[in-house]
Structure formats: structure tokens, C-alpha cells
N, C-alpha and C positions, 0 to 999 in steps of 0.2 A: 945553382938554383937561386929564385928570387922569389918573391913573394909580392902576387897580387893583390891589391885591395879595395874593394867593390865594393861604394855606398848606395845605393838603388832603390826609392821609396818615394810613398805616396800617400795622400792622407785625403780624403774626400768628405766635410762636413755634407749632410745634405737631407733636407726630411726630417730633421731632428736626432740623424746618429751620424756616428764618421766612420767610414769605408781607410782603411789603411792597407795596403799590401808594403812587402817587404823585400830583400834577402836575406840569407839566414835560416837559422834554423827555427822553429817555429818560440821555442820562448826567447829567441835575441828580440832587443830592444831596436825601434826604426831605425836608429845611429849607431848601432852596432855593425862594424865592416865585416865581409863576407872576406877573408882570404884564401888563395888558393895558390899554390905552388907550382911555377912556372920558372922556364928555364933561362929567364930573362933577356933572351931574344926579340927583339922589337923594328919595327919598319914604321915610320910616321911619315903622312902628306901634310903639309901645312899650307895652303895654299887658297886663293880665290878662283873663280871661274865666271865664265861672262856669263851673261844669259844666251841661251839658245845655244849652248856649249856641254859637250861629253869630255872626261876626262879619266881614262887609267889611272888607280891610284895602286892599284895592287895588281900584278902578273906573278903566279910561282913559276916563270921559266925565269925571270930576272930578278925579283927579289927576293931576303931573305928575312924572315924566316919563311920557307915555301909550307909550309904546315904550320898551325897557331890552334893557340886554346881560345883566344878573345878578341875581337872586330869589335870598335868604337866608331861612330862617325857624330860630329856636332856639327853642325852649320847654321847661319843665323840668316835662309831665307829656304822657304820649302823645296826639299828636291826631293830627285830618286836614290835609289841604290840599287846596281842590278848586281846579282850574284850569280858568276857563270861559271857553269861544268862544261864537263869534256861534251856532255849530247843534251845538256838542258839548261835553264837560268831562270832567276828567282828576281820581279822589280818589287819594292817597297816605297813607298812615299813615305820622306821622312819632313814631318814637320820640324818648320824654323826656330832652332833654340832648345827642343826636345832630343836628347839623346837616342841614336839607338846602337843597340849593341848586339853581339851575339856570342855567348856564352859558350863554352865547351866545345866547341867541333867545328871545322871549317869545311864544311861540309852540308849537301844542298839537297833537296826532293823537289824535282823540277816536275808539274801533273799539270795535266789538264784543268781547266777551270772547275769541272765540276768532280774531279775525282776527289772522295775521303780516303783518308787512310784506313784500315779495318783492321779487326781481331785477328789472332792469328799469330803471321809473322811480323818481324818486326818492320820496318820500312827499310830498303835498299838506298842510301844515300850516295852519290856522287861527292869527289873530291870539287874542292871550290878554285878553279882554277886562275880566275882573275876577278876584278871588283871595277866597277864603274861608276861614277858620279854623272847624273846629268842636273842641268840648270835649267830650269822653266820661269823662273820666277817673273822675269821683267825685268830685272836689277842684278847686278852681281852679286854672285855668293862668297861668303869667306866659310872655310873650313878644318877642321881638324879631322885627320882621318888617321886612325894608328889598330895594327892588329899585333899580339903577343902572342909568343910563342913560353 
């Protein structure tokens, strides 16, 4: 076992108050790390891509850990990230220099544009089966992409 540790914060002056979200539990302090216990298993891309270029960073038929508690990706010019299931897939635009991540479950709810989720049951997620980077920018991208298991 290993132990993860998750700094993740924001602080927004604006109008005269500041806007701060966190991790944590609500009285930790903004520099207070969130840790969580993970079995220290890891798979990292470290790599650049051209523009007008897709690249596999993640397959669980080939890499390991094929199940994860945490997906990181930084990159320092704007792209996507598709997250693809066995019958459905999730793209995000991730701005340049902005982290994003995805906490707890590797695992995806691929819907229609206009479907919510509702009361009820809970939502049916899909296993996340592979990860994709694509490059739009114009320029090449450098990146780090690592999920934890």
C-alpha cells in the first residue's frame, strides 16, 4: 500500500470577497493535502505530440494498472481527452497548464447531449477502457499523463 497526496485549490478575489474551493474535508486548510490509500501501482506517458495528432496513452488490455483510483493529465497547450468505454466515450477540452484529473473511479457515463442524470437510481457507469490525447493547437504539445492505482 502507498499513499496518495492531493493538493487541489483555488482562490478567486472578485467584487470585493474571495471565492476559495478546496480538497478536504471542510475545516482542512487550502494547503492541507488530501491523502488517500492506493496500492501503488502506476502507469506514466511522458511525452510530446504534434499538432493535428491523437495518441493512446492508456489501453487496459496492455497496460498496467488496468483499473486505477486517479487519471492526471498536464499539458502546456490546449487539448482533449477522450475517455472510452466498451459502448460509449467522454471528450473534455483541457486547457494549457490547467490540470485535470479524475478522482476515484475509472470509470465513465457516456449520454446523449442532452440527457441529465435523475433521482432515483444511481447512474450505470462503464469501465474506462482506453485514454486518448488529441493536439489541435497549432504547435506541439508536451505532456504528462499518469493514472494510479
Amino acid at each position: 500500500m502507498a499513499t496518495l497526496s492531493i493538493l487541489s485549490n483555488f482562490s478567486l478575489p472578485s467584487q470585493g470577497l474571495t471565492v476559495q474551493g478546496k480538497q478536504g474535508a471542510a475545516a482542512d486548510a487550502l494547503t492541507d493535502e488530501l491523502d488517500i490509500t492506493v496500492s501503488g501501482t502506476y502507469h506514466l506517458v511522458l511525452g510530446t505530440l504534434a499538432t493535428a495528432t491523437v495518441r493512446t496513452v492508456f489501453d487496459d488490455d496492455d497496460d498496467v494498472p488496468a483499473d486505477w483510483d486517479y487519471l492526471y493529465l498536464w499539458a502546456d497547450q490546449d487539448c482533449y481527452i477522450q475517455l472510452v468505454g466498451a459502448t460509449g466515450n467522454a471528450v473534455f477540452k483541457v486547457e494549457a497548464t490547467v490540470p485535470f484529473w479524475l478522482p476515484g473511479f475509472d470509470a465513465v457515463l457516456a449520454v446523449a447531449n442532452t440527457t441529465i442524470i435523475t433521482g432515483g437510481s444511481e447512474p450505470s457507469l462503464e469501465d474506462i477502457d482506453s485514454v486518448v490525447i488529441g493536439n489541435y493547437s497549432g504547435t506541439t504539445l508536451n505532456f504528462f499523463f499518469a493514472v494510479i492505482d
